[in-house]
VOBA-1610 file (N, C-alpha, C; in pm, whole numbers, padded with zeros to 5 digits, always signed):
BEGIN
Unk+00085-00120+00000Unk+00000+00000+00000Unk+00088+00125+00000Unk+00064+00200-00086Unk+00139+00331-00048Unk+00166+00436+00063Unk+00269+00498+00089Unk+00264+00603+00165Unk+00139+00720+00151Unk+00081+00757+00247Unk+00006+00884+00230Unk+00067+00942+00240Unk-00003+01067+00164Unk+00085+01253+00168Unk+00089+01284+00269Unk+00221+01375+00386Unk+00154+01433+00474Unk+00248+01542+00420Unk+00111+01624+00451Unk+00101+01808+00404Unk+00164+01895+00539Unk+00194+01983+00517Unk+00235+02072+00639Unk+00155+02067+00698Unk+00035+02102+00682Unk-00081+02135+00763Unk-00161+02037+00832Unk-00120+01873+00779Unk-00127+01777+00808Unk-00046+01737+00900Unk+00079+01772+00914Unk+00151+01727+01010Unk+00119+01831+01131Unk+00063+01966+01079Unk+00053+02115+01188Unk-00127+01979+01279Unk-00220+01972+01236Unk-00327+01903+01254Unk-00277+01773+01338Unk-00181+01736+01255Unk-00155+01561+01372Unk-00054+01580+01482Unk+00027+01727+01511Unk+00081+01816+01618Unk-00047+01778+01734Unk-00147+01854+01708Unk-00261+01919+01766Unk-00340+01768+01805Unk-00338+01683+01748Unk-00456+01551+01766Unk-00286+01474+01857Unk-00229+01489+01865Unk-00092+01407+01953Unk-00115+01498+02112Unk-00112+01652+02118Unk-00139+01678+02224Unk-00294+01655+02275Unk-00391+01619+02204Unk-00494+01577+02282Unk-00505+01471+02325Unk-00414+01407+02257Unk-00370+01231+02321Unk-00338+01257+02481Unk-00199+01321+02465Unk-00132+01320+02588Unk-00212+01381+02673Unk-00296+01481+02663Unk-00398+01522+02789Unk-00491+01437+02851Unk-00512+01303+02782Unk-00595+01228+02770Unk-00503+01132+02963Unk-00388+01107+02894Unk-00313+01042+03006Unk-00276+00907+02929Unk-00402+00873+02785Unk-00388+00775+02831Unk-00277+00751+02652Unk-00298+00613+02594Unk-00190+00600+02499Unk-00274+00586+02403Unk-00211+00561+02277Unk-00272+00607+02148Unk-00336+00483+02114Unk-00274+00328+02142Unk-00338+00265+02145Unk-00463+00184+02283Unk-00433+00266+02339Unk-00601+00283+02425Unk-00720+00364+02344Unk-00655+00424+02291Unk-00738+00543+02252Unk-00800+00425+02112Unk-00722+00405+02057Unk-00744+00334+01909Unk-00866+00180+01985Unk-00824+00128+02050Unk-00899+00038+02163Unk-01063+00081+02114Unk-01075+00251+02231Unk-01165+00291+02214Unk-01264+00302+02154Unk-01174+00350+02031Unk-01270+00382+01906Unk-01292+00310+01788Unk-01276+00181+01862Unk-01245+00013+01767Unk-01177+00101+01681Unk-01053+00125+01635Unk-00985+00153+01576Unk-00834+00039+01540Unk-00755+00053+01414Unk-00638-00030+01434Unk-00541+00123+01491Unk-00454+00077+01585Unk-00341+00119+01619Unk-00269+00234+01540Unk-00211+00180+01395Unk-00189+00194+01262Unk-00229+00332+01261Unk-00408+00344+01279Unk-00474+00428+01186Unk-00445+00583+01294Unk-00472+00567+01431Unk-00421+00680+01525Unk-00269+00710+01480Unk-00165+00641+01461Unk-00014+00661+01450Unk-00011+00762+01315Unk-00103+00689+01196Unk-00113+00718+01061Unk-00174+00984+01106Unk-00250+00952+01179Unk-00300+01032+01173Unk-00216+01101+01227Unk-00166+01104+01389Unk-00037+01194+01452Unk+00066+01224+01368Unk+00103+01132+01256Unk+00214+01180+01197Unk+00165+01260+01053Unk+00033+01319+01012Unk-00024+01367+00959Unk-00029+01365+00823Unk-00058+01183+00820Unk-00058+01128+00696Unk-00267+01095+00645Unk-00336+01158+00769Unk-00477+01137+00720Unk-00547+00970+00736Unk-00583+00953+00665Unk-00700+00832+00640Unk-00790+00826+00780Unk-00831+00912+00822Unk-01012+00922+00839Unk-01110+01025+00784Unk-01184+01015+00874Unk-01327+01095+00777Unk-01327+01172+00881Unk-01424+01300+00826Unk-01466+01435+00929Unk-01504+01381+01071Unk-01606+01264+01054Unk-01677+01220+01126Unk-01567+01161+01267Unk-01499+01052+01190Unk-01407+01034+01275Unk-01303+01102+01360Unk-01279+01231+01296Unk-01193+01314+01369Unk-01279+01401+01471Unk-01384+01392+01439Unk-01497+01468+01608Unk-01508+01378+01675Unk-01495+01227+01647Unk-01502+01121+01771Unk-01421+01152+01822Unk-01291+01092+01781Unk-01170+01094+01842Unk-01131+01263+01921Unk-01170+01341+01900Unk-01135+01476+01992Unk-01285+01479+02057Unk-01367+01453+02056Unk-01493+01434+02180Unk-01431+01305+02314Unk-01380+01215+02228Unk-01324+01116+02334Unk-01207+01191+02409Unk-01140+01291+02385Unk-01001+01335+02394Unk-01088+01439+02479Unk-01205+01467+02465Unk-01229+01593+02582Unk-01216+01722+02532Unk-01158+01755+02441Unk-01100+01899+02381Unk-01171+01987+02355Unk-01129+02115+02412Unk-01257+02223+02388Unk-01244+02326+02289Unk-01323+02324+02308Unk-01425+02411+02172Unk-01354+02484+02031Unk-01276+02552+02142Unk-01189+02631+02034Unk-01082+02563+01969Unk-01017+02510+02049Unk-00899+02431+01971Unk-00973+02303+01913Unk-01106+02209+01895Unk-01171+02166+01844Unk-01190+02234+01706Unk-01275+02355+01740Unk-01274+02421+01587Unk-01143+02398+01476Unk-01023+02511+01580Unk-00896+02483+01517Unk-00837+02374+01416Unk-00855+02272+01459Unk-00801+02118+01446Unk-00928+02081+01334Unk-01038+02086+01313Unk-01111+02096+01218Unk-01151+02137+01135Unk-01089+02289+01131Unk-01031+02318+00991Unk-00916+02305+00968Unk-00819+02283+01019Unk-00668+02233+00987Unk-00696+02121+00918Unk-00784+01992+00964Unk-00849+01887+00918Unk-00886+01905+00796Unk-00966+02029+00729Unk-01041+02047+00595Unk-00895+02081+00505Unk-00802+02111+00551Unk-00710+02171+00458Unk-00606+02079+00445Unk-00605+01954+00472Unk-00501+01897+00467Unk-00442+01823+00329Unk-00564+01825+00245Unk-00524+01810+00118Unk-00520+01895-00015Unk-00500+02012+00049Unk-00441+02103-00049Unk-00280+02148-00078Unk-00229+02220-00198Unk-00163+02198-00196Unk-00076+02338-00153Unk-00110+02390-00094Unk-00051+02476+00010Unk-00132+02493+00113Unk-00006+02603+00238Unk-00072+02615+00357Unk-00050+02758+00394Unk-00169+02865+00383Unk-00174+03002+00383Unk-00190+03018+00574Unk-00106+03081+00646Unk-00115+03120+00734Unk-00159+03243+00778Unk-00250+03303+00882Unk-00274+03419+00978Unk-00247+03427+01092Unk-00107+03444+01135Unk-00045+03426+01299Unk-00131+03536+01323Unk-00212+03502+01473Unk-00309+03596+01549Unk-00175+03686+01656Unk-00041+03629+01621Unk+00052+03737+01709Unk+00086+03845+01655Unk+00098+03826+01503Unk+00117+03916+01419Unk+00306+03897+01354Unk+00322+03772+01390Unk+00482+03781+01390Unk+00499+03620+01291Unk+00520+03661+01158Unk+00485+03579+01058Unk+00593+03434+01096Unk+00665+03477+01092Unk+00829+03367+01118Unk+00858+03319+01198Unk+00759+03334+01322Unk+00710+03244+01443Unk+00637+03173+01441Unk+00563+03124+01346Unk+00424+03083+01367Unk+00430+02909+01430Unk+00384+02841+01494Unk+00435+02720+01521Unk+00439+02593+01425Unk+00385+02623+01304Unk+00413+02525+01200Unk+00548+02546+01156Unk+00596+02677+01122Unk+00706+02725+01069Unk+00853+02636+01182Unk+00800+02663+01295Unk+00913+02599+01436Unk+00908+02424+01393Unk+00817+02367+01353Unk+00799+02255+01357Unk+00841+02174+01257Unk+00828+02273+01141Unk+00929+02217+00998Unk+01046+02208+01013Unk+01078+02348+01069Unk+01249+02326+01073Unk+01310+02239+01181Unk+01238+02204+01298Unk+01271+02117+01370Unk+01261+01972+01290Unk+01176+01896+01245Unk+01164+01795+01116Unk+01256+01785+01029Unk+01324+01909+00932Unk+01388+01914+00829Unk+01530+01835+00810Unk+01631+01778+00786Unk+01752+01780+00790Unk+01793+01895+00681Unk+01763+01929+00561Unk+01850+01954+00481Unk+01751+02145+00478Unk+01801+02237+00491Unk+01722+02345+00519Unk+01846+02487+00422Unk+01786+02508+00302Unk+01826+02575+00222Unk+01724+02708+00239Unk+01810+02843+00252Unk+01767+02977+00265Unk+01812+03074+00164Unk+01742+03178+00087Unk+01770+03242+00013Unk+01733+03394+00081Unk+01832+03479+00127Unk+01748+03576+00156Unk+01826+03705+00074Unk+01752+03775+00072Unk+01773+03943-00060Unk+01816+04060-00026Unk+01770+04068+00074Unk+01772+04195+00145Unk+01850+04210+00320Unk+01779+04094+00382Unk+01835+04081+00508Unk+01939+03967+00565Unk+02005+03985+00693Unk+02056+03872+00696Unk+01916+03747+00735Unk+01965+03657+00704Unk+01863+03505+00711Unk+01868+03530+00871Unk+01684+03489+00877Unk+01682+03544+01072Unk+01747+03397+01115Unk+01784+03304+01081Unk+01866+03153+01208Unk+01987+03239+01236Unk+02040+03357+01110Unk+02156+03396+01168Unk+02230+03551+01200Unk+02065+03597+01250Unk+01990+03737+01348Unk+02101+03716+01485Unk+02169+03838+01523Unk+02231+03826+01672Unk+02034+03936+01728Unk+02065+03937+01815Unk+01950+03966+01930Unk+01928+04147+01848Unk+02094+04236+01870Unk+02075+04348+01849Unk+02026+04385+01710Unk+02039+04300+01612Unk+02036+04319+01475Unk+01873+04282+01447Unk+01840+04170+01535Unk+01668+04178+01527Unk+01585+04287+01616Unk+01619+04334+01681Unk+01570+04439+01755Unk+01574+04549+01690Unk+01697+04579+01572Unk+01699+04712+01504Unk+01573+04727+01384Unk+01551+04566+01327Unk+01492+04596+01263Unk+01336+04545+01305Unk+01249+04488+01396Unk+01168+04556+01479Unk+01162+04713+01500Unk+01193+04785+01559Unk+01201+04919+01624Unk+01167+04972+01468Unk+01228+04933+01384Unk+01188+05072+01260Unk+01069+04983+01159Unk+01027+04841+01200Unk+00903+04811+01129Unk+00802+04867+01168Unk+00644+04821+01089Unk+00520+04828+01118Unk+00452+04756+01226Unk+00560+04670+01286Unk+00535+04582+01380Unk+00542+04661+01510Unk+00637+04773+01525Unk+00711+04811+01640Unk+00579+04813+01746Unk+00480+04881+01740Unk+00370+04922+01825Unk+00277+04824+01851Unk+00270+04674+01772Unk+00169+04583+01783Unk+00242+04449+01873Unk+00388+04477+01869Unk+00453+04348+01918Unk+00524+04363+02062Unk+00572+04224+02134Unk+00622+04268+02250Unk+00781+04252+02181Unk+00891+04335+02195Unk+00975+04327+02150Unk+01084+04228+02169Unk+01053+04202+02292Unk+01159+04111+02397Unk+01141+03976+02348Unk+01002+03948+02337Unk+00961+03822+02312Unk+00960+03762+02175Unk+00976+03880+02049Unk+01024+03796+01925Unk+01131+03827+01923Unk+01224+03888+01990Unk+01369+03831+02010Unk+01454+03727+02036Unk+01315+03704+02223Unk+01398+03559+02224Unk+01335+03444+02173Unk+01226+03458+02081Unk+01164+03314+02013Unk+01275+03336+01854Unk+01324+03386+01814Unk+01366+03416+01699Unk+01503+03326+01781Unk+01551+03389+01875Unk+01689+03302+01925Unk+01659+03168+01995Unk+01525+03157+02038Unk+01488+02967+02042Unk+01506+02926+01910Unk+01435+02965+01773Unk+01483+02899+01675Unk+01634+02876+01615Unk+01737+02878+01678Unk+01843+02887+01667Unk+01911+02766+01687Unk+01808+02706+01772Unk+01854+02574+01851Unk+01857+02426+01703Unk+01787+02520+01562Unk+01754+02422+01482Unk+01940+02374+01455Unk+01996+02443+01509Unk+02167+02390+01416Unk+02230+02321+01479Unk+02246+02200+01412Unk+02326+02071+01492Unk+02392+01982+01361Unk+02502+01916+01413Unk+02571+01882+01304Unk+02542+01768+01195Unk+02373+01689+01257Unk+02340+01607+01191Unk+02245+01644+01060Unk+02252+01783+01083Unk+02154+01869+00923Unk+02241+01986+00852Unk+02210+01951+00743Unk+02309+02041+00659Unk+02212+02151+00599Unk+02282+02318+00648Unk+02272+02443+00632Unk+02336+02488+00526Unk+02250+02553+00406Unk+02288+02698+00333Unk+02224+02779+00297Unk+02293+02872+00318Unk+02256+03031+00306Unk+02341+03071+00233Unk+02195+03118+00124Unk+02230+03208+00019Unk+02205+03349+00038Unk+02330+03480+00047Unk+02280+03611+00055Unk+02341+03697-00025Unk+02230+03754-00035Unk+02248+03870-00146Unk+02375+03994-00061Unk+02440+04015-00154Unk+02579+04121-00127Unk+02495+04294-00032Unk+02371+04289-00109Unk+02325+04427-00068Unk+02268+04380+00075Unk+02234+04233+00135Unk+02174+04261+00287Unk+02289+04224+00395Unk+02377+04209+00354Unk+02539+04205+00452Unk+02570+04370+00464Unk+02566+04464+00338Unk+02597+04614+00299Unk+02450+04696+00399Unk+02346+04667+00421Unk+02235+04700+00492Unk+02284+04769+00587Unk+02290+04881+00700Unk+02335+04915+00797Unk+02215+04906+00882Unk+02186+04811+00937Unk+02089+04779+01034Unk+02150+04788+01209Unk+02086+04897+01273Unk+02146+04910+01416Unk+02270+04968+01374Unk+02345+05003+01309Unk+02432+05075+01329Unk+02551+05013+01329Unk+02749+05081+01325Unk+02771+04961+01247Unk+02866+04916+01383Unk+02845+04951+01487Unk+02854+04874+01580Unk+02808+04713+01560Unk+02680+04666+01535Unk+02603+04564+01586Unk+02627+04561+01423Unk+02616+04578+01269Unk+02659+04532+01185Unk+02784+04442+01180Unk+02879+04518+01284Unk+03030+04470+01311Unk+02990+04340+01356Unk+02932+04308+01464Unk+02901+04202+01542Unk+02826+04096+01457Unk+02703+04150+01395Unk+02655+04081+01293Unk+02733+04041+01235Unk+02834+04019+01158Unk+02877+03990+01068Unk+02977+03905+01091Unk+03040+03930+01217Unk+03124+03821+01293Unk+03081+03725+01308Unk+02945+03697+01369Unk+02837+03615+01395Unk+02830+03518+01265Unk+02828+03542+01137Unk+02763+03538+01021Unk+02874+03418+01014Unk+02986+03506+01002Unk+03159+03459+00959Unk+03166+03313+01066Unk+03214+03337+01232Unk+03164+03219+01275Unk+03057+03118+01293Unk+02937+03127+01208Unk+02884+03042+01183Unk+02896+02978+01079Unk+02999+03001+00981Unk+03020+02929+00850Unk+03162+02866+00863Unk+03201+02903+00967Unk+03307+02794+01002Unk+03267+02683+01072Unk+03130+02632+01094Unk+03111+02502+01165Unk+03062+02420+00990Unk+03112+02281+01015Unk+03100+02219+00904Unk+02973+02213+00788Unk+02869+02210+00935Unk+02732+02149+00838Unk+02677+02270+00811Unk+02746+02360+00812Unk+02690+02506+00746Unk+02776+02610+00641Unk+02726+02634+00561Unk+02752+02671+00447Unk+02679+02834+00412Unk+02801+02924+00399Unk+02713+03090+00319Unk+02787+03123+00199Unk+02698+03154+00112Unk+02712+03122+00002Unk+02658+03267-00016Unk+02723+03404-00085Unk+02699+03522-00128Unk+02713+03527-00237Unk+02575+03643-00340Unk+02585+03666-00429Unk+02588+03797-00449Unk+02715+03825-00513Unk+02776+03992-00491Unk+02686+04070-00606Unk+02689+04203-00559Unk+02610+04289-00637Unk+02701+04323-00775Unk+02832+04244-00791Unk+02861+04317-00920Unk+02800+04193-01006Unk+02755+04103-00961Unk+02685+04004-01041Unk+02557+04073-01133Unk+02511+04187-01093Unk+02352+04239-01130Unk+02245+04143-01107Unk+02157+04055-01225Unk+02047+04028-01191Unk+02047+03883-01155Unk+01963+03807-01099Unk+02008+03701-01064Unk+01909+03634-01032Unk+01906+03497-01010Unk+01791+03419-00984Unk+01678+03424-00889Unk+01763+03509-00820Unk+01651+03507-00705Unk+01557+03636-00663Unk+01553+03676-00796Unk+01480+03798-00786Unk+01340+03825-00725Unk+01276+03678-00757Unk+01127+03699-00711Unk+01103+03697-00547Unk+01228+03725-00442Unk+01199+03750-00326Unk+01296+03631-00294Unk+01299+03597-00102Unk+01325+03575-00022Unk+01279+03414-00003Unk+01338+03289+00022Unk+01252+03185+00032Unk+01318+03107+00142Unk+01252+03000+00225Unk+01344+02922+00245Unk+01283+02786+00189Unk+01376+02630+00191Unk+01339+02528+00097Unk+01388+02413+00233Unk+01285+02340+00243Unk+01302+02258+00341Unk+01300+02130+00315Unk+01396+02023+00331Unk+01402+01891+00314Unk+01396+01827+00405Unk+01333+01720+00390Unk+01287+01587+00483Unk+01322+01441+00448Unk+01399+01345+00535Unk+01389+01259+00498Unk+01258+01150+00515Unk+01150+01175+00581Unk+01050+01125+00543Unk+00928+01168+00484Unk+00921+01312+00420Unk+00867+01398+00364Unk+00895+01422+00273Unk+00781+01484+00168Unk+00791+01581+00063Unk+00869+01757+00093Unk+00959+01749+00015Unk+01009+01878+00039Unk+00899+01974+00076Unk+00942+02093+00134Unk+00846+02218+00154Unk+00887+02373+00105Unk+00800+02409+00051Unk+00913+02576+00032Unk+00838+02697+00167Unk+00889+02773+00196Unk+00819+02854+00288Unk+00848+03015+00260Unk+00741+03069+00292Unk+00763+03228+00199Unk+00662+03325+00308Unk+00702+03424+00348Unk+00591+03544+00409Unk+00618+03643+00388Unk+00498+03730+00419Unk+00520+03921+00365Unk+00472+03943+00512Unk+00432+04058+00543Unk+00420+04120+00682Unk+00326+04075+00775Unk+00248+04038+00738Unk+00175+03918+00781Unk+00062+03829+00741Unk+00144+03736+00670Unk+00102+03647+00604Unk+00252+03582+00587Unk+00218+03391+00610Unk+00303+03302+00600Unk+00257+03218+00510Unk+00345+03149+00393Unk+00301+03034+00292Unk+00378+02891+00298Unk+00337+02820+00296Unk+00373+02678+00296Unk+00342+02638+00130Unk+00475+02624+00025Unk+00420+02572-00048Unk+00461+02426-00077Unk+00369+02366-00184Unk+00424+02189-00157Unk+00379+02119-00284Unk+00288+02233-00380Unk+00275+02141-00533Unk+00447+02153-00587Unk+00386+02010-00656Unk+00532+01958-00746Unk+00583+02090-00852Unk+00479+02143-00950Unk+00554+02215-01010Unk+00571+02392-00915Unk+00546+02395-00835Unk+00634+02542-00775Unk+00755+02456-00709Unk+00758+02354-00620Unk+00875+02306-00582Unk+00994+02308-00672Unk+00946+02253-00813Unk+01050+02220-00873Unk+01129+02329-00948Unk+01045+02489-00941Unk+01093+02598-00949Unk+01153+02671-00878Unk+01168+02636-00759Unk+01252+02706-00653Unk+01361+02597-00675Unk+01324+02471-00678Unk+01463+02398-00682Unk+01580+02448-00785Unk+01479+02488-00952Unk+01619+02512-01051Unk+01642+02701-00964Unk+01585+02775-00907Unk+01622+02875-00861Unk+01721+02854-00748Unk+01736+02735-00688Unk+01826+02728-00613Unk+01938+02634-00681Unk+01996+02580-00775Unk+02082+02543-00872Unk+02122+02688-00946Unk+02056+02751-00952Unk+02112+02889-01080Unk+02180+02961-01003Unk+02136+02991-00806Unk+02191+03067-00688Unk+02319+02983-00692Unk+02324+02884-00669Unk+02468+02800-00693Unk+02554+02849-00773Unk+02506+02875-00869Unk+02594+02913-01008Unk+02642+03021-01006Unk+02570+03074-00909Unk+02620+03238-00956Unk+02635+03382-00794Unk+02628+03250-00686Unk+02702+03267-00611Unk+02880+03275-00562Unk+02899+03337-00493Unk+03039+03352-00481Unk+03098+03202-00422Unk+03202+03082-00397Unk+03212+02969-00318Unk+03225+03031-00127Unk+03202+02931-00091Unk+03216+02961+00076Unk+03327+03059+00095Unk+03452+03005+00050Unk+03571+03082+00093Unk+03573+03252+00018Unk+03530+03276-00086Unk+03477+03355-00147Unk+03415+03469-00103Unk+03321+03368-00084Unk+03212+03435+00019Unk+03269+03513+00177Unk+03326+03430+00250Unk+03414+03465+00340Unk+03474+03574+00343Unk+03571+03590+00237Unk+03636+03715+00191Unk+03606+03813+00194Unk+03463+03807+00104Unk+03360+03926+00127Unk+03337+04010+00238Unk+03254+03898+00315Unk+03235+03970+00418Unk+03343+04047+00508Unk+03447+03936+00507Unk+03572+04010+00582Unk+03599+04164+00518Unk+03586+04174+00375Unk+03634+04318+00342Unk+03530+04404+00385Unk+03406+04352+00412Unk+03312+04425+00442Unk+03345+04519+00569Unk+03372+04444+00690Unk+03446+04488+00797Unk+03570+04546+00828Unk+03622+04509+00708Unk+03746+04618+00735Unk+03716+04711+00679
//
């Protein structure tokens, strides 16, 4: 029998049906017990591969006790799980937090970033995200402290068993964000993080002109038991995309960034002249 799809939003949905397990106390196959169910089919669902019906997913969270609201939640997460993207509305207002976004990259091994303008936030020091907070549209709606330090919990994604690259554009290293105190620092930051193995920065200098990655900012997420994912947001609004043919367009956009990026050591250089 084949593998089922699981969709972001499918795995964001079988997140949400795993913590109503555990509130429960009891185990998944009690639960499956319950609801004359096979074993299989609860496991199938937590890991947000699907095969039940509407019907069945209000049993199973009526047995689970779950209220109302996060019921709703989980039931339309439920309706969307077979589409082929996943349009987000963080109610914090802070797009690149959202907890699906934390949950991919925790999943991912292989996590490719393209960013244009800024440095890539995994490799944000505290002062350099705070500068650019303070002069967004965000400044007055957000607590500042607190997407600081969730931006530096996601940090924790780097370990030597997943391989990191970052692709950046020459003009968001040149950015004077905070001033060039904390640019200075930034950039040190940048430099020792591309000296650990499983990470890789890869710059594409502005005397290059136009270049592949014009249509914005992305990151591209690989899984070894998943369908790749691409992920994309504007100020607030987050995208999960996952049809085959946009995937396979960010993929040759990330082969052409290859091409016409500077190499690591290269790259390196750069930045170093940047600072001096």
């Amino acid at each position: 029998m084949p593998k089922r799809f699981s969709s972001v939003v499918g795995r964001s949905f079988g997140d949400g049906v795993r913590d109503a397990i555990r509130s429960t106390g009891l185990t998944q196959r009690r639960i499956a017990e319950l609801l004359d169910w096979e074993e299989a089919k609860v496991s199938d669902l937590v890991r947000g591969k699907g095969g039940v019906t509407e019907v069945e997913v209000a049993m199973l969270l009526g047995l689970c006790r779950v209220e109302a609201d996060e019921g709703r939640r989980l039931m339309a997460l439920f309706k969307e799980t077979r589409k082929n993207g996943f349009l987000v509305f963080p109610e914090d207002g802070i797009p690149d937090q959202v907890r699906s976004l934390v949950e991919q990259e925790r999943l991912a091994n292989e996590i490719t970033m393209w960013s244009m303008n800024l440095i890539p936030g995994p490799l944000q020091i505290p002062a350099y995200t705070r500068a650019l907070i303070e002069r967004s549209v965000r400044a007055k709606t957000v607590e500042v402290e607190e997407v600081i330090a969730a931006k530096a919990a996601r940090q924790r994604i780097f370990h030597y068993s997943r391989q990191f690259v970052f692709y950046v554009h020459e003009q968001a290293l040149r950015l004077p964000v905070g001033g060039p105190a904390v640019m200075r620092e930034q950039l040190l930051h940048v430099l020792a993080m591309g000296n650990r193995l499983y990470i890789s920065v890869r710059v594409v200098p502005i005397s290059f002109g136009a270049h592949a990655g014009l249509s914005g900012s992305f990151y591209y997420l690989g899984y070894e038991k998943y369908e790749p994912v691409v992920f994309t947001e504007t100020e607030n609004t987050s995208l999960f995309i996952e049809d085959k043919a946009s995937l396979g367009t960010y993929a040759e956009v990330i082969k052409l960034l290859d091409r016409q990026a500077l190499d690591a050591e290269e790259s390196r250089r750069l930045i170093t002249s940047i600072l001096a």
